[in-house]
C-alpha positions as CSV (number, residue, x, y, z in Angstrom):
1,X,67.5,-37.6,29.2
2,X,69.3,-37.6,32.4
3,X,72.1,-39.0,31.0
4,X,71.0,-42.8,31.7
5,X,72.0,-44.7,28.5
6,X,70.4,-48.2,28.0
7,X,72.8,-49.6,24.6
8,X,71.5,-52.9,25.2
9,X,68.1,-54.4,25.8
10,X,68.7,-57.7,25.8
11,X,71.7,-57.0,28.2
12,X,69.7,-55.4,30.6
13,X,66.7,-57.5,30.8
14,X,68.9,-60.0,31.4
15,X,70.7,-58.6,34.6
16,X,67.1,-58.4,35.8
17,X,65.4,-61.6,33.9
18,X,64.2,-64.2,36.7
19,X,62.4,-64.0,39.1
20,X,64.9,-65.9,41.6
21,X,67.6,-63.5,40.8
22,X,65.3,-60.1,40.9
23,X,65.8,-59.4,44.8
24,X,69.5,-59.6,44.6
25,X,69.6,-57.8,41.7
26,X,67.5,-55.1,42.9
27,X,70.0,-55.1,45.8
28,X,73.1,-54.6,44.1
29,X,71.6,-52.2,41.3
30,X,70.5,-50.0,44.6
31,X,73.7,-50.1,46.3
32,X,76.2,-50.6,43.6
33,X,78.2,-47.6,44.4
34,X,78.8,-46.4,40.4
35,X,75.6,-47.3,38.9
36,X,73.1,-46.9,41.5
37,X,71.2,-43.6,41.4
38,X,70.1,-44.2,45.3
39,X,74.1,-44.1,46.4
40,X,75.9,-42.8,43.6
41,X,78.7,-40.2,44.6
42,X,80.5,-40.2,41.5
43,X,79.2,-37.2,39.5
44,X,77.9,-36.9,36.3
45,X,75.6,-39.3,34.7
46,X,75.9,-43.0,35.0
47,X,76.6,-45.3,31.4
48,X,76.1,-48.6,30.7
49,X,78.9,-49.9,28.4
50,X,77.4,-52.6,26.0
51,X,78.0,-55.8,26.6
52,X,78.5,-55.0,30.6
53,X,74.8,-54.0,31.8
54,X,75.1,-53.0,35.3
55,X,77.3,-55.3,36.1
56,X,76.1,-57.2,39.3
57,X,78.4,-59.3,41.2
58,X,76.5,-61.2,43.2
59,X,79.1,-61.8,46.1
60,X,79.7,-58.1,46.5
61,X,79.4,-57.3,50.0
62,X,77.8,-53.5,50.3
63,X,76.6,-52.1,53.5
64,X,73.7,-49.7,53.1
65,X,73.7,-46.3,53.3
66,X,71.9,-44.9,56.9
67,X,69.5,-43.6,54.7
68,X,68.2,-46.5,53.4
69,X,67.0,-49.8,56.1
70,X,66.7,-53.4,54.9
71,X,62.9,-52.7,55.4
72,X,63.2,-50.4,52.4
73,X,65.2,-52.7,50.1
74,X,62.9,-55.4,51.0
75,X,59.8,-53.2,50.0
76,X,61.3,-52.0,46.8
77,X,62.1,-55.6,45.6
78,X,58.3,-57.0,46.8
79,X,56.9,-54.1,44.1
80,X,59.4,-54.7,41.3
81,X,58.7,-58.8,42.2
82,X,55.6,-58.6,41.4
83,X,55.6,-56.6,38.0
84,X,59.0,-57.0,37.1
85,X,61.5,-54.3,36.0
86,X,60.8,-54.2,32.5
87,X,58.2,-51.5,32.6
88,X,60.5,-49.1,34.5
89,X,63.3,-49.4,32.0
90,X,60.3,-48.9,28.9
91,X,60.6,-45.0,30.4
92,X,64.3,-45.1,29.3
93,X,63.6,-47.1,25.9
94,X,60.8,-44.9,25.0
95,X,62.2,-41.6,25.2
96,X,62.4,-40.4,22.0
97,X,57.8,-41.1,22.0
98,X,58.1,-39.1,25.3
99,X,59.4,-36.2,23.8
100,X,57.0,-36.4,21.0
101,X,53.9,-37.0,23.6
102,X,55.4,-33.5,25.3
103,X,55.8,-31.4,22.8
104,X,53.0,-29.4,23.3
105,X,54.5,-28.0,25.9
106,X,58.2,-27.5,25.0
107,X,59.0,-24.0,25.6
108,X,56.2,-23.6,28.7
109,X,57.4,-21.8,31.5
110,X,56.4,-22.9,35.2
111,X,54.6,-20.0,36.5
112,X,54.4,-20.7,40.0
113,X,57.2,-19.4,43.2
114,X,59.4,-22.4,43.1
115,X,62.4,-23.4,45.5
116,X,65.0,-25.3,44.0
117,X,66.7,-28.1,46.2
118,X,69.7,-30.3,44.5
119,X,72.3,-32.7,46.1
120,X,75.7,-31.2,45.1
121,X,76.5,-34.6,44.1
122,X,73.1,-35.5,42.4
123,X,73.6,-37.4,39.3
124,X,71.4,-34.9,37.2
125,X,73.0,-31.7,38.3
126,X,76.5,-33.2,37.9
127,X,75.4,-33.7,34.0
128,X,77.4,-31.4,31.8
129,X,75.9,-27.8,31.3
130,X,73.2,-28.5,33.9
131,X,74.6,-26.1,36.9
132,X,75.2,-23.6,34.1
133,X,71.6,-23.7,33.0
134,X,70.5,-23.9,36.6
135,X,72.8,-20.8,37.8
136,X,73.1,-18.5,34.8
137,X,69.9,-17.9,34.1
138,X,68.5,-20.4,31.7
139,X,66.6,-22.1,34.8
140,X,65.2,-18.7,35.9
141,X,64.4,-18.0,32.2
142,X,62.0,-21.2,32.2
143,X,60.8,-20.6,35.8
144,X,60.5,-17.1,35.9
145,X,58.9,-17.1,39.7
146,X,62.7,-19.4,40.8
147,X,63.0,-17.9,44.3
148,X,65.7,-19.6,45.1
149,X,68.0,-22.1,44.4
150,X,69.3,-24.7,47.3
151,X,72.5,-27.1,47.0
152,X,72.8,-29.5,49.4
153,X,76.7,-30.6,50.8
154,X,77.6,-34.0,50.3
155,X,73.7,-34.9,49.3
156,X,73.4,-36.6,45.8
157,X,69.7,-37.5,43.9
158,X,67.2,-38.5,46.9
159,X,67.8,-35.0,48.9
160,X,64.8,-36.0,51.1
161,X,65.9,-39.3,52.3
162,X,69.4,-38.7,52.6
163,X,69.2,-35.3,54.3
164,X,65.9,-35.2,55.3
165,X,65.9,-32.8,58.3
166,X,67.3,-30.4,55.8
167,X,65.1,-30.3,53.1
168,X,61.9,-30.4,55.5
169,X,63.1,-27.5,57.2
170,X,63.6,-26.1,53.1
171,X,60.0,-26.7,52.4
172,X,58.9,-26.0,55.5
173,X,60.3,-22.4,55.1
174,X,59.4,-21.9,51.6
175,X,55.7,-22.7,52.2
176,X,55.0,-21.1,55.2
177,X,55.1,-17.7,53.4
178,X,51.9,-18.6,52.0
């Protein structure tokens, strides 16, 4: 797990619970500047304490990142309006079944060329022990066709919105070969 620890369900549901509140709730989860994966640029992984959830003010005033246009927002909170949040926290709930559901494949290696792009900031590459298994060989030892590994300056877990110049030109460059 990407280091996203949900203590509390009731807690959680509740930061999210009505419908009236799910907009601006949506909108302080994605630019709360400690929790929210979109902006986050403290590393390592986020924790919800129990008892706090994410902790939403309400009268928080948080510009948004360049990245990321009030047409955005407003299209993320129309899709989570209209089937609520619940099911995307279930992913987080559930993860002890999604580990059993994969187990057939624990140990698989990707077999494929691969090109590796990471914010240096990212949330999941900040997690203890991941940029030791990424750059001393336990990535390479699972993908055993890793070309290359990329990380991104002052880019944390959405590479391709927040630097997306750079990581089309990446892809670009990767895939051309072929």
């Amino acid at each position: 797990m990407a280091g996203v620890l949900f203590l509390e369900k009731i807690t959680i549901s509740a930061d999210f619970g009505s419908q009236e509140r799910l907009r601006l709730s949506l909108l302080k989860l994605v630019l709360h500047r400690h929790w929210s994966i979109f902006t986050i640029r403290k590393p390592g992984p986020p924790i919800l304490l129990k008892g706090k959830g994410f902790n939403l003010d309400p009268e928080t005033q948080i510009a948004l990142p360049s990245w990321l246009s009030e047409e955005d927002l407003a299209y993320y909170a129309n899709k989570f309006e209209q089937k609520g949040f619940t099911g995307a926290l279930n992913y987080y709930r559930n993860m002890n079944l999604n580990w059993e559901l994969t187990a057939a494949w624990t140990g698989a290696q990707v077999k494929v060329p691969v090109k590796f792009i990471v914010g240096d900031i990212d949330l999941v590459y900040t997690t203890p022990g991941m940029k030791e298994y990424i750059h001393n060989g336990g990535f390479k030892k699972d993908v055993s066709n890793l070309e290359e590994v990329v990380v991104m300056e002052g880019v944390a877990h959405f590479n391709n919105q927040e630097s997306a110049e750079e990581t089309s030109n990446h892809i670009y460059d990767f895939i051309k070969k072929f």
